[in-house]
C-alpha positions as CSV (number, residue, x, y, z in Angstrom):
1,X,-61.7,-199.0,83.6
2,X,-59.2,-202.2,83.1
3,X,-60.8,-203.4,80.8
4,X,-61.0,-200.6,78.6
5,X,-57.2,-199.8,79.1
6,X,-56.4,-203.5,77.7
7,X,-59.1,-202.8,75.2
8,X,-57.3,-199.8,74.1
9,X,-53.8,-201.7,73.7
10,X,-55.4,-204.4,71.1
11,X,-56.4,-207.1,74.1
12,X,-59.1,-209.8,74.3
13,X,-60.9,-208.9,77.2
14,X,-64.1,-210.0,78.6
15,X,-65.8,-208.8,81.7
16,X,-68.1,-211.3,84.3
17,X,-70.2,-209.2,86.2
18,X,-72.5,-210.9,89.1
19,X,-75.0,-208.7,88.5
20,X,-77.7,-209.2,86.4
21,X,-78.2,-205.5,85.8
22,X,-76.2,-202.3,86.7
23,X,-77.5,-201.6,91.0
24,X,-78.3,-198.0,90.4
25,X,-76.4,-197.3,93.7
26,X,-73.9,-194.6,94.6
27,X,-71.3,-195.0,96.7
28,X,-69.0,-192.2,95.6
29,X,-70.4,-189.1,94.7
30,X,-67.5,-187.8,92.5
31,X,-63.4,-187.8,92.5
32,X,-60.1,-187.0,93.3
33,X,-57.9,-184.8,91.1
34,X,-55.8,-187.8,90.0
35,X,-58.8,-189.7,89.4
36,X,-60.3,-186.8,87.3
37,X,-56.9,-186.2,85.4
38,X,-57.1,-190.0,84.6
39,X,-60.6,-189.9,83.4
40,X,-59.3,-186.9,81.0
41,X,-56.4,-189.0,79.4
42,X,-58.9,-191.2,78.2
43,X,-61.2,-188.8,76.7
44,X,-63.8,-189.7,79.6
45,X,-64.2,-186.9,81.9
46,X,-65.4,-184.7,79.1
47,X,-69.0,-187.5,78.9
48,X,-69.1,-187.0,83.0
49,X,-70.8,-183.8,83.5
50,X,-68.9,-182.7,86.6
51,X,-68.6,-180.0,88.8
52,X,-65.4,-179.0,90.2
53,X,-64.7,-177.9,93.7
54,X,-61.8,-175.6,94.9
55,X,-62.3,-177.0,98.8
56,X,-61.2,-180.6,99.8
57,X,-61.1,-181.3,103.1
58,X,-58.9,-183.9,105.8
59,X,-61.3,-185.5,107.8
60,X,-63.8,-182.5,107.8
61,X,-61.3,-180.0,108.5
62,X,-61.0,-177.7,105.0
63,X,-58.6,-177.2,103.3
64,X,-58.4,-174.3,100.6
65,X,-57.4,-175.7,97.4
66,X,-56.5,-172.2,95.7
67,X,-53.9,-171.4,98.1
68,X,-51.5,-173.8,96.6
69,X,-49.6,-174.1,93.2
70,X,-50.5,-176.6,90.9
71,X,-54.2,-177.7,90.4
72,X,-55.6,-180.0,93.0
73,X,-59.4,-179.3,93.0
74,X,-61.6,-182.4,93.1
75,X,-64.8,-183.5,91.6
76,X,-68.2,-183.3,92.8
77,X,-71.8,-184.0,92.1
78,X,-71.0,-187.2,90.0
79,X,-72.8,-190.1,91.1
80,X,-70.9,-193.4,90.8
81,X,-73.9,-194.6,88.6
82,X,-73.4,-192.0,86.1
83,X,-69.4,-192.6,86.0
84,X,-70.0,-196.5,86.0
85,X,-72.8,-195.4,83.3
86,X,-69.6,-193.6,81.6
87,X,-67.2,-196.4,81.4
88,X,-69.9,-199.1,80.3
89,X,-71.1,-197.2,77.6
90,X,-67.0,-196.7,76.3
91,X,-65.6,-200.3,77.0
92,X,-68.8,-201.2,74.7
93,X,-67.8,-198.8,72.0
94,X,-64.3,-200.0,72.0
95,X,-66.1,-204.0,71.9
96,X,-65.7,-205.0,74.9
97,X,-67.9,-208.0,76.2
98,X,-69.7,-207.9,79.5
99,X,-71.5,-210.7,80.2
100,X,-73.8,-209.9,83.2
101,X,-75.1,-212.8,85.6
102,X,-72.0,-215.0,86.5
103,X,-70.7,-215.5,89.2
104,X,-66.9,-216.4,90.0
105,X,-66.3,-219.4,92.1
106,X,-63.2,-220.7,91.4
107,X,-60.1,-221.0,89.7
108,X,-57.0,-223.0,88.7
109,X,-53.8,-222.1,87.0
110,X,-51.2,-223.0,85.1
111,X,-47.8,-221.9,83.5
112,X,-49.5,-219.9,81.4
113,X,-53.0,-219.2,81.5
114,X,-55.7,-219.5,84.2
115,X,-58.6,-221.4,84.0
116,X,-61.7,-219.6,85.5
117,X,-65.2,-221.6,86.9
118,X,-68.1,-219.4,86.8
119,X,-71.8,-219.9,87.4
120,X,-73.7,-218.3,85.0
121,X,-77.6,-217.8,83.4
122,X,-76.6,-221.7,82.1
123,X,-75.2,-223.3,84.5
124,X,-71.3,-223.8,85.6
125,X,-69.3,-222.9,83.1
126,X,-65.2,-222.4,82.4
127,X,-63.4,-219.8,81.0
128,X,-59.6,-219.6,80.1
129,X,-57.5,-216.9,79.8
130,X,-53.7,-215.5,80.1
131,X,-54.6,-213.8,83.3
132,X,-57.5,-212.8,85.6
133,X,-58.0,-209.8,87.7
134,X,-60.5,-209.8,90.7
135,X,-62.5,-206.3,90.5
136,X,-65.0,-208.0,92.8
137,X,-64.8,-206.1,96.3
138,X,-63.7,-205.9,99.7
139,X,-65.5,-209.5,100.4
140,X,-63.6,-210.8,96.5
141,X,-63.8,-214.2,96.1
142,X,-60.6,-214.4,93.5
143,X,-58.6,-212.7,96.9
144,X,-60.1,-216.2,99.4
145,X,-59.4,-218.2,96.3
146,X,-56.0,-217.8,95.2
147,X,-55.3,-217.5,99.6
148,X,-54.0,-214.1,99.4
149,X,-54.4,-212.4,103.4
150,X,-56.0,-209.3,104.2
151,X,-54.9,-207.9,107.3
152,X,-55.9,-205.3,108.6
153,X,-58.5,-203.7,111.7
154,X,-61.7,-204.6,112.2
155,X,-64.8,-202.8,112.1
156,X,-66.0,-200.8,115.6
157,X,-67.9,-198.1,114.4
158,X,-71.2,-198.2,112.1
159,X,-72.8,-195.7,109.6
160,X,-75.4,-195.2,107.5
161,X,-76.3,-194.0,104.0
162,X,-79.4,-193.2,101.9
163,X,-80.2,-191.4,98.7
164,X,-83.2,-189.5,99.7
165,X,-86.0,-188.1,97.4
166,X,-88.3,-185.5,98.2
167,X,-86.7,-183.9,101.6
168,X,-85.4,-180.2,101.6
169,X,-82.0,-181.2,103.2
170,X,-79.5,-178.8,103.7
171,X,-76.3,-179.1,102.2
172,X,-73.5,-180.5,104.0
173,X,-71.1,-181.5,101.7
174,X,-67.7,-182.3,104.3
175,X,-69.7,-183.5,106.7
176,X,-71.0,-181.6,110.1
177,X,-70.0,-182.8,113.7
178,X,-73.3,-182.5,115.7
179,X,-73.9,-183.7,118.9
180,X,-73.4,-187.2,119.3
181,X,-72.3,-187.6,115.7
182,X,-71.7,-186.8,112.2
183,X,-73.9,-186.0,109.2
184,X,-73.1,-185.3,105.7
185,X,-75.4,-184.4,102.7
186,X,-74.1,-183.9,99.2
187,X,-77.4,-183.0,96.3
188,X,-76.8,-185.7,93.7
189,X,-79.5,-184.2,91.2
190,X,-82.5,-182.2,91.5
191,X,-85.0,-183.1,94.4
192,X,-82.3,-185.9,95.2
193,X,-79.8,-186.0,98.2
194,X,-77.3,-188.2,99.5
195,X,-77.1,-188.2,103.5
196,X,-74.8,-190.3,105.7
197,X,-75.5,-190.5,109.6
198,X,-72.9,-191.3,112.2
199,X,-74.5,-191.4,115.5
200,X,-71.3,-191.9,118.0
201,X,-72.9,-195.2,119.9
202,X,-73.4,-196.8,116.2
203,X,-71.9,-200.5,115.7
204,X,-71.0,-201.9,113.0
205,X,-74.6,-203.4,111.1
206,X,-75.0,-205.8,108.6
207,X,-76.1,-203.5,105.4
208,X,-79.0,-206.4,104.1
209,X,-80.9,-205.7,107.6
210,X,-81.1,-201.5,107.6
211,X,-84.6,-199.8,107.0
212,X,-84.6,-196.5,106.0
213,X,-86.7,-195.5,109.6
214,X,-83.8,-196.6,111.3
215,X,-81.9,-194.1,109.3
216,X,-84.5,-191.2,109.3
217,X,-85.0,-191.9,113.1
218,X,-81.1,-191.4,113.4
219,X,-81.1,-188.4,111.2
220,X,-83.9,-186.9,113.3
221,X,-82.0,-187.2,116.6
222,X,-79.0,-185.7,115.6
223,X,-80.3,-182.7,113.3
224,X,-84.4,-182.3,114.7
225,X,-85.4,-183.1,110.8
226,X,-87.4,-185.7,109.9
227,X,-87.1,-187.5,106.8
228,X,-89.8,-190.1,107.4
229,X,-91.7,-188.8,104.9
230,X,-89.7,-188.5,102.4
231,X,-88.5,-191.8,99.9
232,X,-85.3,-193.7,100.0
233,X,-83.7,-194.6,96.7
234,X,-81.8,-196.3,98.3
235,X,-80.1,-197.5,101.3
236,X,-76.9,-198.9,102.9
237,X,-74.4,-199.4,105.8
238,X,-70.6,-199.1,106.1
239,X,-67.6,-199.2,108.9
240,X,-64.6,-198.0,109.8
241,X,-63.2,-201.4,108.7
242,X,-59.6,-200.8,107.5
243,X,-57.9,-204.1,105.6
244,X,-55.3,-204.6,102.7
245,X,-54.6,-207.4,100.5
246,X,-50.4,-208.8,101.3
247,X,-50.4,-209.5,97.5
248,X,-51.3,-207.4,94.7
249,X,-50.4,-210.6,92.3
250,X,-50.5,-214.1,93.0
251,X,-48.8,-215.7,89.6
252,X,-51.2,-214.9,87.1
253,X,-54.2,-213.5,89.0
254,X,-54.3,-209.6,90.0
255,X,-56.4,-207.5,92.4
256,X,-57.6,-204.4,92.2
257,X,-59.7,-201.5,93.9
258,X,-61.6,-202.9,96.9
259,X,-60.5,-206.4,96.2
260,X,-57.1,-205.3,97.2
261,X,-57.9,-202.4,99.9
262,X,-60.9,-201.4,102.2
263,X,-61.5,-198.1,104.3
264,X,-63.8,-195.7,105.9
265,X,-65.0,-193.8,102.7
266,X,-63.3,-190.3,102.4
267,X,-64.0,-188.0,99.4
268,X,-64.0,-190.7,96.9
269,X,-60.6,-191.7,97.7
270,X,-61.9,-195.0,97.5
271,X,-63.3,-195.3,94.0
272,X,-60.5,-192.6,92.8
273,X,-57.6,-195.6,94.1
274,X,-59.1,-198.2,92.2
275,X,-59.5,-196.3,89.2
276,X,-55.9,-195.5,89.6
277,X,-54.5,-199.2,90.4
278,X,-56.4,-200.3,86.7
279,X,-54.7,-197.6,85.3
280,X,-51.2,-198.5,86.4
281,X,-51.9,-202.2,85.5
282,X,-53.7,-202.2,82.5
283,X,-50.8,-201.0,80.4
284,X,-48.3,-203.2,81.9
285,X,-51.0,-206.5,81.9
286,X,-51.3,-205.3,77.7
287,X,-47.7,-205.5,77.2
288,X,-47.4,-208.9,78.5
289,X,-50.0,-210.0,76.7
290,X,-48.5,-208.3,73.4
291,X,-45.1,-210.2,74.0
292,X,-43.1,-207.1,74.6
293,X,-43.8,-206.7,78.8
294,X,-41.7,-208.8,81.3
295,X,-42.4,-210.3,84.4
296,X,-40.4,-207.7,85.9
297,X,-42.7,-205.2,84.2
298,X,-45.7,-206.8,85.8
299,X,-44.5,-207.1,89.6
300,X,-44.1,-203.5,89.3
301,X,-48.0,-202.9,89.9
302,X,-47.8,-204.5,93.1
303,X,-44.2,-202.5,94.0
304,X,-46.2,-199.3,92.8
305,X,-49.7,-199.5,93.9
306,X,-49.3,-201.2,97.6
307,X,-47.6,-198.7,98.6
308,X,-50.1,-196.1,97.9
309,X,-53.0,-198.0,99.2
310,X,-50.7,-198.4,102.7
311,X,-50.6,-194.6,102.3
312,X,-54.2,-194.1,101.5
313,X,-55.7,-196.7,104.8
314,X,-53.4,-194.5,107.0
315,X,-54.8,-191.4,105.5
316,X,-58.4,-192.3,106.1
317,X,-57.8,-193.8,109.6
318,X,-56.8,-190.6,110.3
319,X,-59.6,-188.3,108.9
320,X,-61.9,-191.1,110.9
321,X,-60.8,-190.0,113.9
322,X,-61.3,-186.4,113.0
323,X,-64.4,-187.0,111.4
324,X,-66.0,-189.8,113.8
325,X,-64.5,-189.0,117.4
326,X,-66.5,-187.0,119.7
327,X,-65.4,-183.9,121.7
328,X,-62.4,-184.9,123.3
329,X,-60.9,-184.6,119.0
330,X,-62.0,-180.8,119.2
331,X,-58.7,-179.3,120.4
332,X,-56.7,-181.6,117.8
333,X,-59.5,-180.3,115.1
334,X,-58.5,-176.9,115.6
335,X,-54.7,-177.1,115.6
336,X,-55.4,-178.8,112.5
337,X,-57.4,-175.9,111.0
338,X,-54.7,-173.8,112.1
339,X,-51.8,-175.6,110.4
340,X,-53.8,-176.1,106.8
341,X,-53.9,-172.1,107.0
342,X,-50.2,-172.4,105.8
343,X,-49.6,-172.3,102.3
344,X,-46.4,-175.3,102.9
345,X,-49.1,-177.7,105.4
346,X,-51.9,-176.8,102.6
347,X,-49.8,-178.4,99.5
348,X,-48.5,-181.4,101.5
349,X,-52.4,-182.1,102.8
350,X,-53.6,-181.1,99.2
351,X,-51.2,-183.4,97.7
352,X,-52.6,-186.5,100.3
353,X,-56.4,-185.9,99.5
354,X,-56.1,-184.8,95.4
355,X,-53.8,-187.9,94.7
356,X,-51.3,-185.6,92.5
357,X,-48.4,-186.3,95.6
358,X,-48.1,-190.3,93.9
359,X,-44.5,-190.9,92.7
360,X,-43.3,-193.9,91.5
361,X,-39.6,-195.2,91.9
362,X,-39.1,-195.4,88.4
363,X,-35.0,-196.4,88.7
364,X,-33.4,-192.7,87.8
365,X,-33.0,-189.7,89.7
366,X,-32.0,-185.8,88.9
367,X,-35.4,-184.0,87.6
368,X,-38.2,-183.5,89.4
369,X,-40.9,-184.7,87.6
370,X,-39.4,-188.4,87.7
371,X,-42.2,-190.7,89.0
372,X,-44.7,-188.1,89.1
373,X,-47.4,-188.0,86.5
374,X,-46.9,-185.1,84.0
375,X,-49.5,-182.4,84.7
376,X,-52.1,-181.4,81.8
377,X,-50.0,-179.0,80.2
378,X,-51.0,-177.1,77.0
379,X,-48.4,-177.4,74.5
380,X,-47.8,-175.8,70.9
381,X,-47.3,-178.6,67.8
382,X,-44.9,-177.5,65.2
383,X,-47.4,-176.6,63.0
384,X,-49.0,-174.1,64.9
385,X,-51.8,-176.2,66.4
386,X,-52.3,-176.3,70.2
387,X,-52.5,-179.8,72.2
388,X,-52.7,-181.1,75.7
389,X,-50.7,-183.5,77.7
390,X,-54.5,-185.6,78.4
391,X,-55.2,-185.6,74.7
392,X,-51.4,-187.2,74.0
393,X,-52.4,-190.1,76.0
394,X,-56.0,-190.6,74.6
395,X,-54.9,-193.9,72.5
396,X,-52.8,-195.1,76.3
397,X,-49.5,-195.3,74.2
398,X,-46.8,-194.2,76.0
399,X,-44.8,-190.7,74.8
400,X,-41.7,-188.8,73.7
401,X,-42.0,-185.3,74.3
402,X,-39.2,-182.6,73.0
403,X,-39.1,-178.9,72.4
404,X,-36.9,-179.0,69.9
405,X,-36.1,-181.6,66.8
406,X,-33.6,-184.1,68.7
407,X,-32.6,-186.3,65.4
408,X,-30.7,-188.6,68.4
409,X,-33.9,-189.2,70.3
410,X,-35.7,-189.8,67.2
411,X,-33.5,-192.4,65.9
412,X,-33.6,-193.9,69.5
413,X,-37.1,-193.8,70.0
414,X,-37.9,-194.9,66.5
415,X,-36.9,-199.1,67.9
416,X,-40.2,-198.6,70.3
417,X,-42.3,-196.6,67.3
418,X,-45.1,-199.1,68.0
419,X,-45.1,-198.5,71.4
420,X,-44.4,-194.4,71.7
421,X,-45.7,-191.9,70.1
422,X,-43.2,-189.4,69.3
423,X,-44.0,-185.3,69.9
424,X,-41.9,-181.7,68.8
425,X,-43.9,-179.3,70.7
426,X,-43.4,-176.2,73.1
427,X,-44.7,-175.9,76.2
428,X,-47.1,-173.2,76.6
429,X,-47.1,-171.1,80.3
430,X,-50.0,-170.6,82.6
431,X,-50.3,-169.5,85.8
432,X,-50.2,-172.6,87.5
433,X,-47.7,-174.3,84.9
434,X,-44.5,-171.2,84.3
435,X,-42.5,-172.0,81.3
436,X,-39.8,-172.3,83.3
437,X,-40.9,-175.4,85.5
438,X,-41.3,-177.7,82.0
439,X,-38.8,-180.2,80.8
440,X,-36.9,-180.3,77.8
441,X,-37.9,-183.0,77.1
442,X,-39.7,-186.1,78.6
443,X,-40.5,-189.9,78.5
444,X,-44.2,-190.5,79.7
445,X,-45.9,-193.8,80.7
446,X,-49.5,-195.1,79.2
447,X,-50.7,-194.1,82.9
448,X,-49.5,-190.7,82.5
449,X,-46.3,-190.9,85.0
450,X,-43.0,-189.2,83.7
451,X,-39.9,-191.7,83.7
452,X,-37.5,-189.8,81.9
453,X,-37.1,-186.3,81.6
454,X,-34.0,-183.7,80.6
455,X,-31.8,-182.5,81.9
456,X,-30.5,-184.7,84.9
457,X,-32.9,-187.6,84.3
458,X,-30.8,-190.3,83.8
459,X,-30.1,-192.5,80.6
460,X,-33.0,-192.8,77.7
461,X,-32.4,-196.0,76.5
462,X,-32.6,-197.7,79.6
463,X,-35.6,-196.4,80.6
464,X,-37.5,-196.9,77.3
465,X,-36.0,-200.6,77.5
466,X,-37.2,-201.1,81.3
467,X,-41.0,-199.3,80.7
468,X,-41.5,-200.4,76.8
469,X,-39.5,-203.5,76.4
470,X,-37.0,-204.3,73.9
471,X,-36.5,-202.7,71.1
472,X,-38.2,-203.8,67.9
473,X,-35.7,-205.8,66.0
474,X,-36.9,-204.3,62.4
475,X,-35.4,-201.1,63.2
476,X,-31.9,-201.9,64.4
477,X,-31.8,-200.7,68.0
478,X,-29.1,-202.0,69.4
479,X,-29.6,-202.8,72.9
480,X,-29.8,-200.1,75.5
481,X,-26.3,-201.0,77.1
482,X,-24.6,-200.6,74.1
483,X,-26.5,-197.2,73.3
484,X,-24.3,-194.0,74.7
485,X,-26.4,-191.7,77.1
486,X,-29.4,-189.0,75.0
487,X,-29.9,-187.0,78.8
């Protein structure tokens, strides 16, 4: 996903996969909201054949996602192989290099680039670059490397997963306390199910040494169905272990998705926040590459994304202890059932699970859509034709909207013209967006988040000179403290 996000912006980007060939595995089995909204603004959810669900749940306990305003179903029955299928297949159409079979070792920078040592199908090799971002997981060797910490808890509980062919398993898509444990199974395609088993008295194990008649042995004892004769596509362990990275940056080296935070998986909240954090860089790590982003710009994605994964360990610690404790959680299971029943508990818990609560401080104040991403609107072009807010951001430039021409706004936005697209559209209402709850006009960023917006949000100039850097020179913009307030 980063890399097709700088690939998008005009960067030279090469991937270095340690794998020889894609695993085939599946971890996540689909994605949140924001994750699926993201997807869309890159013209990628459309290639993803998914199904969407109006139930989400906290830690097994459901919550009904068309009680609330605002559209926070999530995605299901997408494999991660078919999404990781999706996003190799369009980082290679935009020319993108991934060069599988190297492994990172080490690194070195300087003032300004960073010098990367890789083993590869020849031998050691080295690679230099402006910057480097570890993508490589919750053991990443670019996190040890550059001696960023991970603190966090400790595994103490143990579970186990297994893509099973050939078993008539019945669906239990949030997961089922049973006696002594948990199970969940999700169909991934015909004749094929995911299963994950959680027997109570499970340690943590060491993934490499499962066998799939441990798992079917486990599954037995807690449902009475036996698997053993059915065939394991594949098989795996995970824990409760809970751990975030202190840095999000270290000079010119970035982390991102598991590199930078591990947890107990959770509806895809996992692969969902790591889609998101290359979102929020890859824009900002583009503009300083294209001369116009500052270091400023650049610390934001640690300011911005830490936060949110500090939100998102809390949130899964605490749907692990719904999910994973044994009876004595009961009575705390059912006040929670109780409380999602209210329309005002069922929009904040939405919000936590679909990813649409995320606001960034983006520096102004007085609308309400500042910091939050702008929701897929339909709007009306001046010449009749009808757009959405995901197809605006298709090309990850960021954009002007107004209702109305604004020859002020125009002239002002024309010093970032390479930068912002400019759009005179009206909003058109739905039942989950009213007329009446749109802007007048708004400033949004590559990653979809509003940072300006009228009335009340602040001045114009300023924030098109903090987001998209200065102005370009060829068009006279004077510079933003010089420029009287467009609100």
């Amino acid at each position: 996903m980063l890399a097709g996000e700088l690939r998008l912006a005009g960067v030279d980007v090469v991937i270095y996969e340690k794998r020889p060939a894609p695993s085939g595995e599946s971890r996540g089995v689909g994605f949140t909201r924001r994750a699926a909204e993201v997807f869309d603004q890159r013209g990628l959810l459309e290639r993803m054949d998914a199904t969407v669900s109006s139930w989400g749940h906290f830690g097994g306990v459901r919550i009904d996602f068309g009680m609330v305003d605002d559209v926070h179903f999530g995605i299901q029955g997408v494999p991660q192989y078919r999404t990781e299928s999706v996003l190799g297949e369009w980082v290679t159409q935009l020319g993108v290099p991934v060069r599988r079979g190297y492994e990172f070792v080490d690194l070195r920078q300087t003032d300004n680039a960073v010098v990367a040592v890789l083993d590869g199908p020849n031998g050691r090799e080295e690679h230099t670059a402006q910057y480097l971002v570890g993508c490589d997981g919750g053991r990443s060797t670019v996190r040890k490397v550059v001696g960023i910490d991970f603190p966090g808890r400790k595994a103490t509980r143990g579970m186990y997963v297994a893509d099973v062919v050939g078993a008539d398993i019945r669906p239990r898509p949030v997961g089922e306390r049973v006696p002594d444990g948990m199970v969940l199974a999700i169909k991934l395609e015909e004749n094929v199910t995911r299963i994950v088993v959680h027997p109570d008295d499970l340690l943590p194990r060491d993934p490499e040494t499962v066998t799939f008649t441990e798992i079917a042995d486990s599954w037995q004892r807690l449902t009475g169905q036996s698997l053993h004769g059915a065939e394991a596509r594949w098989i795996s362990a995970f824990t409760n272990a809970t751990r975030q990275a202190a840095e999000y940056r270290r000079g010119r080296v970035f982390l991102a998705g598991d590199s930078a935070h591990i947890h107990i998986p959770a509806g895809a909240v996992g692969l969902s926040t790591g889609v998101q954090d290359a979102v929020n860089l890859g824009w900002k790590l583009a503009a300083a590459v294209n001369g116009w982003g500052s270091d400023e710009l650049l610390d934001t994605y640690h300011s911005e994304r830490h936060p949110i994964g500090k939100r998102v360990l809390r949130n899964t610690l605490a749907q692990a202890s719904l999910y994973l404790s044994g009876d004595e959680m009961e009575p705390v299971r059912k006040v929670m059932r109780e409380l999602v029943s209210y329309p005002d508990v069922a929009r904040h818990m939405a919000g936590m699970v679909s990813g649409l609560e995320i606001r960034y401080d983006v520096g102004a104040s007085g609308h309400p859509l500042l910091g939050l991403r702008m929701p897929p609107r339909d709007l009306e072009l001046a010449d009749g034709c009808r757009t959405r807010i995901p197809d605006l951001l298709r090309t990850a430039r960021g954009v002007l909207i107004t209702t109305e021409p604004r020859p002020d706004l125009s002239r002002l936005a024309a010093g970032w013209s390479d930068r912002i697209d400019l759009i005179t559209a009206s909003w058109l209402p739905t039942d989950t967006y009213p007329a009446h709850t749109a802007p007048d006009a708004a400033l949004v960023r590559p990653d979809g988040h509003v940072v300006w917006a009228a009335p009340g949000g602040g001045d114009l100039a300023k924030a098109l000179y903090r987001w998209f850097g200065k102005a370009n020179a060829d068009t006279g913009t004077p510079d933003p403290t010089s420029i009287p307030k467009a609100s």
